[in-house]
ZAFIKOL-455174 format. One record per atom (N, C-alpha, C, O): residue number from 0; residue in three letters; x, y, z. Coordinates in steps of 0.1 Angstrom, whole numbers, always signed. Each point is the difference from the previous one (the first is absolute). Layout:
REM residues N
[NUM,"ALA",[X,Y,Z]]
...
REM end
This chain:
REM residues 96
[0,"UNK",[+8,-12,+0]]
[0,"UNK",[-8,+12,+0]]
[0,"UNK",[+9,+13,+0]]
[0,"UNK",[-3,+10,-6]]
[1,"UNK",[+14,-13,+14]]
[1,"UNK",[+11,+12,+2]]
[1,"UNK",[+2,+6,-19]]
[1,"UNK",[-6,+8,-7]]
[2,"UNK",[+17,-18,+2]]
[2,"UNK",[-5,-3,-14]]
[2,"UNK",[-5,+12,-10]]
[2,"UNK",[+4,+9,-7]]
[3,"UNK",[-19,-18,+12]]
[3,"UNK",[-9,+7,-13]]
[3,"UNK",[-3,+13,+6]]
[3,"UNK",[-3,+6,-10]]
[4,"UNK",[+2,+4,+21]]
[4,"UNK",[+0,+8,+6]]
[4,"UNK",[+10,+9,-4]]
[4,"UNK",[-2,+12,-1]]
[5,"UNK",[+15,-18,-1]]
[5,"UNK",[+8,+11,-4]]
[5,"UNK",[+3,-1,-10]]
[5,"UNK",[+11,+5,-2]]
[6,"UNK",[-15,-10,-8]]
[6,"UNK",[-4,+0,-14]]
[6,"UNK",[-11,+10,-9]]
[6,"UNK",[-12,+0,-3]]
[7,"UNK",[+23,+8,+1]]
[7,"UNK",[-11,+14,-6]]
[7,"UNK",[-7,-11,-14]]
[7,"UNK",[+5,-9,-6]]
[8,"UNK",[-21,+17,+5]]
[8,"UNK",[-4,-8,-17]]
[8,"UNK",[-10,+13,+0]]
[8,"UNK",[-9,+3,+8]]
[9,"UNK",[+11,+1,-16]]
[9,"UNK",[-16,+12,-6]]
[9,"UNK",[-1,+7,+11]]
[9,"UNK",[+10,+7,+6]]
[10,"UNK",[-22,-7,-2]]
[10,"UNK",[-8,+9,+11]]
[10,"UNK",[+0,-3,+15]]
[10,"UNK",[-9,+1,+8]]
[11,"UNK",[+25,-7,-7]]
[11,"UNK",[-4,-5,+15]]
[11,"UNK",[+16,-11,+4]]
[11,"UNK",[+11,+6,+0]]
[12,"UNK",[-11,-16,+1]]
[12,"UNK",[+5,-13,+2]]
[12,"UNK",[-1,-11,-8]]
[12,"UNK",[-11,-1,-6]]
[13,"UNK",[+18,-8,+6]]
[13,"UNK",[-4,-14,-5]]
[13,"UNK",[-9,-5,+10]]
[13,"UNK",[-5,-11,-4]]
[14,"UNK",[+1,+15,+19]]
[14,"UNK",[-7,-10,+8]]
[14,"UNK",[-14,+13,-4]]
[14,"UNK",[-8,-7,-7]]
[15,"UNK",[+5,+14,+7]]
[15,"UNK",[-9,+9,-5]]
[15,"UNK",[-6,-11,-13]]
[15,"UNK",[-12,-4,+1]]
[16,"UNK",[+17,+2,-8]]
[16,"UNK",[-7,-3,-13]]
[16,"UNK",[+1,-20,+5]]
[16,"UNK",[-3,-9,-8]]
[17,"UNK",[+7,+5,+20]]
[17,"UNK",[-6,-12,+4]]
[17,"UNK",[-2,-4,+6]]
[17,"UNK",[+5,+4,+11]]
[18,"UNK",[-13,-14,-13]]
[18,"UNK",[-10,-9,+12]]
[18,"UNK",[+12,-11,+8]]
[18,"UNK",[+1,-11,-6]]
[19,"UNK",[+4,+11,+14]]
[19,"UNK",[+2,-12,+4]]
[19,"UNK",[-11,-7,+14]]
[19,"UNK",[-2,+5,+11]]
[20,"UNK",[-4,-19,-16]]
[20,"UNK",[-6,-5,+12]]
[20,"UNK",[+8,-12,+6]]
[20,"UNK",[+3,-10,-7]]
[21,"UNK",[+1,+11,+19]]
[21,"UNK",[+3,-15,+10]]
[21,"UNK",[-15,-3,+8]]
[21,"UNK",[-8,+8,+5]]
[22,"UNK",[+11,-22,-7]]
[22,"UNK",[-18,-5,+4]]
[22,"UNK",[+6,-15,+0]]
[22,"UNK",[+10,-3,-7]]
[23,"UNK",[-19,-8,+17]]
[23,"UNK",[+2,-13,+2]]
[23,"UNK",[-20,-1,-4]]
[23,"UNK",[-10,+2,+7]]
[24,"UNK",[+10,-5,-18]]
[24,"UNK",[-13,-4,+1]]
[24,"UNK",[-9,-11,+8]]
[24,"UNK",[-12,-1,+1]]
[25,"UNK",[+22,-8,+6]]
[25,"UNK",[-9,-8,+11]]
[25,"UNK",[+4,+6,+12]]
[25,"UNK",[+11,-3,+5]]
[26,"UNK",[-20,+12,+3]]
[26,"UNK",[-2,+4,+13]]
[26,"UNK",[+4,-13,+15]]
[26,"UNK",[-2,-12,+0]]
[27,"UNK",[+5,+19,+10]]
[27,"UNK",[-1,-7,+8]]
[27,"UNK",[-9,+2,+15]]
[27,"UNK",[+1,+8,+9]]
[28,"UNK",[-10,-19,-12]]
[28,"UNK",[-10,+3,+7]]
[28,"UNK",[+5,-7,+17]]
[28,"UNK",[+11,-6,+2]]
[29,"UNK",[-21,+11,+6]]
[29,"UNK",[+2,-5,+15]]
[29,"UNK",[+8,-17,-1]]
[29,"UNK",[+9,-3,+7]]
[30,"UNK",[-14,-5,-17]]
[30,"UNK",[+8,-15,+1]]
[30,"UNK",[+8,-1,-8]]
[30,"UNK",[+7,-10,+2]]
[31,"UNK",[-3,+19,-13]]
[31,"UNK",[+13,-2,-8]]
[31,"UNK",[-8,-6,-11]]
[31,"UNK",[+7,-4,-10]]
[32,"UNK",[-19,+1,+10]]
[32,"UNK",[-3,-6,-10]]
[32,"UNK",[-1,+9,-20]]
[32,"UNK",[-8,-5,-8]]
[33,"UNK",[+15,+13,+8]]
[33,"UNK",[+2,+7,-14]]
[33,"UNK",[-14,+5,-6]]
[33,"UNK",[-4,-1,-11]]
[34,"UNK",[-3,+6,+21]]
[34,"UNK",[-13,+2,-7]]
[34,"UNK",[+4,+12,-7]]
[34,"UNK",[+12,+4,+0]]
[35,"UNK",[-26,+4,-11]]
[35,"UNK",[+3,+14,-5]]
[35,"UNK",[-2,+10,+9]]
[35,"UNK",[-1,+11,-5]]
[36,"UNK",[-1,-12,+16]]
[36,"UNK",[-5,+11,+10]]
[36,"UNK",[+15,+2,+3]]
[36,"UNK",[+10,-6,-3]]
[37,"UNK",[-13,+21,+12]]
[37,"UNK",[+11,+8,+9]]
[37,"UNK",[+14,-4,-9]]
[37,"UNK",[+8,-8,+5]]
[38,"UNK",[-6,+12,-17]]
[38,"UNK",[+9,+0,-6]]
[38,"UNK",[+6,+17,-5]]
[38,"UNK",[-7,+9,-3]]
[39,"UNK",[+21,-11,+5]]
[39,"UNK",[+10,+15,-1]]
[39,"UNK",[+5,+3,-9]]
[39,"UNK",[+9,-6,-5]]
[40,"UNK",[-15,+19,-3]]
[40,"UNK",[+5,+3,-10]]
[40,"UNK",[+10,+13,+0]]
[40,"UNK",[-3,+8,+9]]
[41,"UNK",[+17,-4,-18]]
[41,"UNK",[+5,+12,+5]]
[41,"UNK",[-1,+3,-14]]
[41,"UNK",[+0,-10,-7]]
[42,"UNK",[-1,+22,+0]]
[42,"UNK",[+0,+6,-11]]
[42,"UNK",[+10,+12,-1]]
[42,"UNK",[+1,+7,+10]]
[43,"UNK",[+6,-4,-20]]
[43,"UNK",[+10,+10,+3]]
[43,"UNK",[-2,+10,-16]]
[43,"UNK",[-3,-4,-11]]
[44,"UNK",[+5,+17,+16]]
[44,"UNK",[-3,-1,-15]]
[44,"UNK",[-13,+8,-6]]
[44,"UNK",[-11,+2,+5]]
[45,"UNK",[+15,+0,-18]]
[45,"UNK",[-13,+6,-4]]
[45,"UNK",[-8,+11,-2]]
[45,"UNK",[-11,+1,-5]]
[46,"UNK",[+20,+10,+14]]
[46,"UNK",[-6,+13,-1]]
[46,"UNK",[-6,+5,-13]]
[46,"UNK",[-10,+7,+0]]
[47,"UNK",[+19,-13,-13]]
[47,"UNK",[-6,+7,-14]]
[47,"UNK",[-9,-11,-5]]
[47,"UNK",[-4,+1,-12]]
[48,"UNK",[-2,-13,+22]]
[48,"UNK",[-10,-3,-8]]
[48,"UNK",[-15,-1,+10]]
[48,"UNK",[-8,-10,+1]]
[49,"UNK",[+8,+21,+3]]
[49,"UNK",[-5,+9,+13]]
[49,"UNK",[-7,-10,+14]]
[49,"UNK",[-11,-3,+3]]
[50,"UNK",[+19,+1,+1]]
[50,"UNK",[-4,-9,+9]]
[50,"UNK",[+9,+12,+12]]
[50,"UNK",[+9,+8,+0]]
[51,"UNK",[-22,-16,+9]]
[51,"UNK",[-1,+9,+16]]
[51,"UNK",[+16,-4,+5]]
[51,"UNK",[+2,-12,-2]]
[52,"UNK",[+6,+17,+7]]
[52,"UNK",[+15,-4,+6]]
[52,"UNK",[-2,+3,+19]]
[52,"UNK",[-6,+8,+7]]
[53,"UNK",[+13,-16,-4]]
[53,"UNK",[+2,+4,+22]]
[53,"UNK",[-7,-9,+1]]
[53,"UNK",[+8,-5,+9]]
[54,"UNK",[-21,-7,-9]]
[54,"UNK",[-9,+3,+9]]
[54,"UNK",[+1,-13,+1]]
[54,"UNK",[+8,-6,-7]]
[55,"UNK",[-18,+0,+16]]
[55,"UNK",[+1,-13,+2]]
[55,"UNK",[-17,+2,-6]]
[55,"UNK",[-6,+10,+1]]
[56,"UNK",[+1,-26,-7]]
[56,"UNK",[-10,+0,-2]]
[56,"UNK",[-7,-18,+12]]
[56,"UNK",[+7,-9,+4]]
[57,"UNK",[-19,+11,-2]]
[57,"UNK",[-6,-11,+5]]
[57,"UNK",[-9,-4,-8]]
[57,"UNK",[-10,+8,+1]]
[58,"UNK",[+9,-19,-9]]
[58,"UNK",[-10,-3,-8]]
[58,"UNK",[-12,-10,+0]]
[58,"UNK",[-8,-2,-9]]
[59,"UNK",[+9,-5,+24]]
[59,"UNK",[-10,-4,+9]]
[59,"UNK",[-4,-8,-6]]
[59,"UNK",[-12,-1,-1]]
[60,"UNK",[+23,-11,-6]]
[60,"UNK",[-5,-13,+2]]
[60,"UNK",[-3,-4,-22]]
[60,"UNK",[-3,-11,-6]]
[61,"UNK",[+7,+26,+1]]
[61,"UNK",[-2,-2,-13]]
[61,"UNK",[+9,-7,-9]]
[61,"UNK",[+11,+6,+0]]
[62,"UNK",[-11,-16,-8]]
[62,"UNK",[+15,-4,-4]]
[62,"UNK",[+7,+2,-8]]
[62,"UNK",[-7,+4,-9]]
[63,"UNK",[+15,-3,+5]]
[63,"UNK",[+15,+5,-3]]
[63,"UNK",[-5,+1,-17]]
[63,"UNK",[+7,+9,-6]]
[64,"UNK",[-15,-14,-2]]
[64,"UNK",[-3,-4,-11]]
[64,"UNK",[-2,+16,-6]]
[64,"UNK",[+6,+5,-10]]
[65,"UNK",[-19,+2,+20]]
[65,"UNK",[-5,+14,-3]]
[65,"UNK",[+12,+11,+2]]
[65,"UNK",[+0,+10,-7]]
[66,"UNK",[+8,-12,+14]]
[66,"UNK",[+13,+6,+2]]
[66,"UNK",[+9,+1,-15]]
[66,"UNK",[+4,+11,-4]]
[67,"UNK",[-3,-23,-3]]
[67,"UNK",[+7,-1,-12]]
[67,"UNK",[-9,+6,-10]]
[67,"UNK",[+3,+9,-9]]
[68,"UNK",[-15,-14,+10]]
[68,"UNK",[-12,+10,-10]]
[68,"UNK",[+6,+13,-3]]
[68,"UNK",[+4,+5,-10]]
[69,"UNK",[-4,+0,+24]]
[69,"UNK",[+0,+15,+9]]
[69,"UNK",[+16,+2,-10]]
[69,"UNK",[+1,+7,-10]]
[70,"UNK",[+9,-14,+17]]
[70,"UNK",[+13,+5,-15]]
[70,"UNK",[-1,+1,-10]]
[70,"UNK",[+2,+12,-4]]
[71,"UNK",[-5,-22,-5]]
[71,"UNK",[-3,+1,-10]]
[71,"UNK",[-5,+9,-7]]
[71,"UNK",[+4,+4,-11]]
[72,"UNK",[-17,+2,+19]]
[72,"UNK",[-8,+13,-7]]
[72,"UNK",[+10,+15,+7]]
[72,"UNK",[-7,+10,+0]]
[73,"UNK",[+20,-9,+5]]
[73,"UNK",[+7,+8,+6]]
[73,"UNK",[+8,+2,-13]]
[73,"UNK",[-2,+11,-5]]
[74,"UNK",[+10,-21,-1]]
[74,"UNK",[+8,-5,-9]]
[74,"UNK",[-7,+8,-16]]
[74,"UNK",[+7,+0,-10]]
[75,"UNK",[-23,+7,+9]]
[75,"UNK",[-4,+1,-8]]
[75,"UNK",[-13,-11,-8]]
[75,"UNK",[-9,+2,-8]]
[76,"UNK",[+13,-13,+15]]
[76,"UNK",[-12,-13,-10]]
[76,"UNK",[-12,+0,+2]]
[76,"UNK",[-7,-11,+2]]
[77,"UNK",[+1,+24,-1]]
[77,"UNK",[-12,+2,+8]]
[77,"UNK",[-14,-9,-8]]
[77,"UNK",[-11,-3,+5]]
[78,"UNK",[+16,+0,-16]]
[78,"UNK",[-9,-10,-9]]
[78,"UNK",[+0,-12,+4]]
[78,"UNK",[-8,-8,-6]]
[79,"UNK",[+20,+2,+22]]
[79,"UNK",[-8,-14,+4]]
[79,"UNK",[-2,+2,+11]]
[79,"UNK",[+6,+7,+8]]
[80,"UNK",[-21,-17,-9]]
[80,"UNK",[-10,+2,+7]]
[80,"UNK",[-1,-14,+13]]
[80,"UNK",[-10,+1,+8]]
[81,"UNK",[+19,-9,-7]]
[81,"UNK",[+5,-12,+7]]
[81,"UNK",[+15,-5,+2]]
[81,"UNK",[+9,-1,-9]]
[82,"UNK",[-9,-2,+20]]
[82,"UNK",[+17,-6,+1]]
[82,"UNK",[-5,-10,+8]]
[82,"UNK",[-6,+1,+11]]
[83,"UNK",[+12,-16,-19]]
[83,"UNK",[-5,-8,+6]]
[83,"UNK",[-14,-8,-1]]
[83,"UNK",[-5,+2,-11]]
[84,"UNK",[-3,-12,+21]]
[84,"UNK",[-15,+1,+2]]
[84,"UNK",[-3,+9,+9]]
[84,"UNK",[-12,+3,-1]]
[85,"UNK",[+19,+3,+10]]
[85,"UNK",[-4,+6,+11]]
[85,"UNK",[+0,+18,-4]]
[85,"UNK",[-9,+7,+3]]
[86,"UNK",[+18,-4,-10]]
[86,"UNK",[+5,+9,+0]]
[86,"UNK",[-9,+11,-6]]
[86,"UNK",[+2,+5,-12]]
[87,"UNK",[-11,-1,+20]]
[87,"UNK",[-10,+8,-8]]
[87,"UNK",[-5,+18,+0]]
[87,"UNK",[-7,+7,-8]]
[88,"UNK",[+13,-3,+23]]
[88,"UNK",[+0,+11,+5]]
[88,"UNK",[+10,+9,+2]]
[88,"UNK",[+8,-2,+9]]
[89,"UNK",[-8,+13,-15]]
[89,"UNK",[+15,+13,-6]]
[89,"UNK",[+0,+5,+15]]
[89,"UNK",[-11,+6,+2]]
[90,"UNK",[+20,-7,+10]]
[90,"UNK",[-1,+4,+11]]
[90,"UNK",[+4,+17,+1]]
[90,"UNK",[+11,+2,-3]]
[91,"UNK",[-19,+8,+5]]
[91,"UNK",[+4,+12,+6]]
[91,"UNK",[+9,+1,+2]]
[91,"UNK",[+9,+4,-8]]
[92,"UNK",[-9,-6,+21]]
[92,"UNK",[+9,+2,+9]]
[92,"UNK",[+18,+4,+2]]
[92,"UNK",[+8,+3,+9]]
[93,"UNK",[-7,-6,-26]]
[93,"UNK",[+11,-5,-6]]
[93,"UNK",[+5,+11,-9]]
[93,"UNK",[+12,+0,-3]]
[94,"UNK",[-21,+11,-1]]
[94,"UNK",[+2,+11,-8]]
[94,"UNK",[+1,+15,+10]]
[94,"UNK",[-7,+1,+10]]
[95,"UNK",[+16,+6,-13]]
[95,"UNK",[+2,+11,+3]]
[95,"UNK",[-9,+10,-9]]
[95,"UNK",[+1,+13,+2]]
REM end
C-alpha cells in the first residue's frame, strides 16, 4: 500500500485509482465452523473510484457477495446487476 501511495498517476496516486480488498471469505463463527457470517473485510484504496475512505462499516450479517456487487459498480460496471447468486444489492454505505 506504502507502494502504490507513493506512486504519483494522474489525479492523485496509484492507490487513488485502486481498489485493493484483503478478505477471507469463510468467517469464523463462535465454533470455528467457516460459516459466511461475522467475516472481515479491509479495503484500501479507491478514493478516485469514489468510495467513502476512514470508516469502518457494520453490515449486519449481509454477505460478502453484495460487497463485490458494491465494487464492481465502484469500478464503473454499473450495467451488472448480480455478483454471484446472492449478490444482488449496491450497498451505500460504500460511496462518498
Amino acid at each position: 500500500l506504502a507502494g502504490l501511495e507513493a506512486t504519483p498517476e494522474g489525479d492523485g496516486t496509484m492507490l487513488d485509482n485502486t481498489v485493493v480488498v484483503w478478505m477471507n471469505e469463510l468467517g469464523l463463527g463462535p465454533i470455528n465452523n467457516h460459516s459466511r457470517l461475522d467475516q472481515h473485510v479491509l479495503l484500501a484504496g479507491g478514493g478516485n473510484a469514489g468510495l467513502k475512505l476512514g470508516h469502518y462499516v457494520n453490515l449486519g450479517g449481509v454477505g460478502y457477495h453484495h460487497l463485490l456487487l458494491t465494487l464492481v459498480h465502484a469500478l464503473g460496471h454499473t450495467e451488472v446487476t448480480r455478483f454471484g447468486e446472492e449478490g444482488t444489492i449496491v450497498l451505500p454505505d460504500f460511496f462518498a
